[in-house]
PLY file of the C-alpha trace (Angstrom):
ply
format ascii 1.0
element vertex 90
property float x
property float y
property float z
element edge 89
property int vertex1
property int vertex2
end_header
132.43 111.50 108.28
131.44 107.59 107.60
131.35 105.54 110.57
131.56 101.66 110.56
128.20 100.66 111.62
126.24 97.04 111.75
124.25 96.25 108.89
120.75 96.49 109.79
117.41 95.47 107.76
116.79 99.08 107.32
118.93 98.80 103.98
117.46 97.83 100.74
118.83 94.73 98.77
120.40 97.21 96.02
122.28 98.75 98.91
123.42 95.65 100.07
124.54 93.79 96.73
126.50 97.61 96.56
128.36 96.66 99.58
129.01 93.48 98.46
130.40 94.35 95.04
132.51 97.14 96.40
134.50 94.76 99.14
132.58 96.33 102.14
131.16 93.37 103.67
132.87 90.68 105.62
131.32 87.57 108.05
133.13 87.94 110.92
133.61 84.24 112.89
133.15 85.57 116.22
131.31 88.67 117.59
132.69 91.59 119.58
132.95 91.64 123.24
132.05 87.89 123.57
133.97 85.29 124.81
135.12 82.41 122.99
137.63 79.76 123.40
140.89 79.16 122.05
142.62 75.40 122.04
146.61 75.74 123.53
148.42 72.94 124.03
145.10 70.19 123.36
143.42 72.47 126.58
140.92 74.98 126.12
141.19 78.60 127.41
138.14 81.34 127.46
139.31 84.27 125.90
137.46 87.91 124.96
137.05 88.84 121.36
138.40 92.39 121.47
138.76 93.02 117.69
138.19 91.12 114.22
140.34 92.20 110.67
140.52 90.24 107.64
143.84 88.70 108.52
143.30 87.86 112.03
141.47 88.24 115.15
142.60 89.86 118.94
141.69 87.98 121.82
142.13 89.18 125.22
144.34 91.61 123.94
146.96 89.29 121.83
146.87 89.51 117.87
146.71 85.85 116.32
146.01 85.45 112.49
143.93 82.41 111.53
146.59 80.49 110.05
148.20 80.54 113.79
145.22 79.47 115.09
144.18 76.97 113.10
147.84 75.63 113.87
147.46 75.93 117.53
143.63 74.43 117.44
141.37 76.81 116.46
138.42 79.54 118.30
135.40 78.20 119.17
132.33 80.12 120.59
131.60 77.73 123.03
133.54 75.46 125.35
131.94 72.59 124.01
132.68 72.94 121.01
136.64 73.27 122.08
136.33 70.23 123.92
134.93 68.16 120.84
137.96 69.62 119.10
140.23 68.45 121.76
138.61 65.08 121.71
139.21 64.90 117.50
135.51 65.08 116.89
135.96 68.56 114.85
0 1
1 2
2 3
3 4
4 5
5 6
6 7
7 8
8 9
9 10
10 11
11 12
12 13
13 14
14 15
15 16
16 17
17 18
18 19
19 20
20 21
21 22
22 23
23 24
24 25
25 26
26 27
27 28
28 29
29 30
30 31
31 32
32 33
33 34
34 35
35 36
36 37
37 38
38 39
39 40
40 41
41 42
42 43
43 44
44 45
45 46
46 47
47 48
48 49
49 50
50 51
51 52
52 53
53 54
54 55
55 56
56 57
57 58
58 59
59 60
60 61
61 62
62 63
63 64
64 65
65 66
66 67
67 68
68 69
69 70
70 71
71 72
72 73
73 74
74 75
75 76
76 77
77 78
78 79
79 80
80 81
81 82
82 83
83 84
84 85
85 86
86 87
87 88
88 89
């Protein structure tokens, strides 16, 4: 059975350019099990990343796709960054 795993630097660059060819690598915004922060209503909230897909991420446990966020504000990985958001220097 094939497992999703982390790329490591124990691949070779053929192996890699592979992955990329086939449609097996993505660059995921935010990392697993981190918190980041979401902008509601111009206010900031910490939230957990508790999944990534191509059409959207879960935080805390609620599915948003990126076209919601980016409505609502956006996901930031750090409050300060939110805050500059908020405060229209984004």
């Amino acid at each position: 059975m094939i497992r999703t795993m982390p790329l490591t630097k124990n691949l070779t660059l053929d192996q890699i350019n592979h992955l990329i060819d086939t449609g097996h690598v993505f660059v995921a915004p935010l990392g697993m099990n981190r918190t980041a922060y979401i902008v509601i209503n111009h206010k900031p909230f910490m939230v957990v990343v508790t999944d990534v897909s191509i059409n959207g991420i879960q935080l805390s446990g609620s599915w948003y796709n990126w076209d919601e966020l980016e409505k609502m504000g956006g996901v930031f990985e750090s409050e300060f960054e939110a805050l500059k958001a908020v405060a229209g220097g984004a």
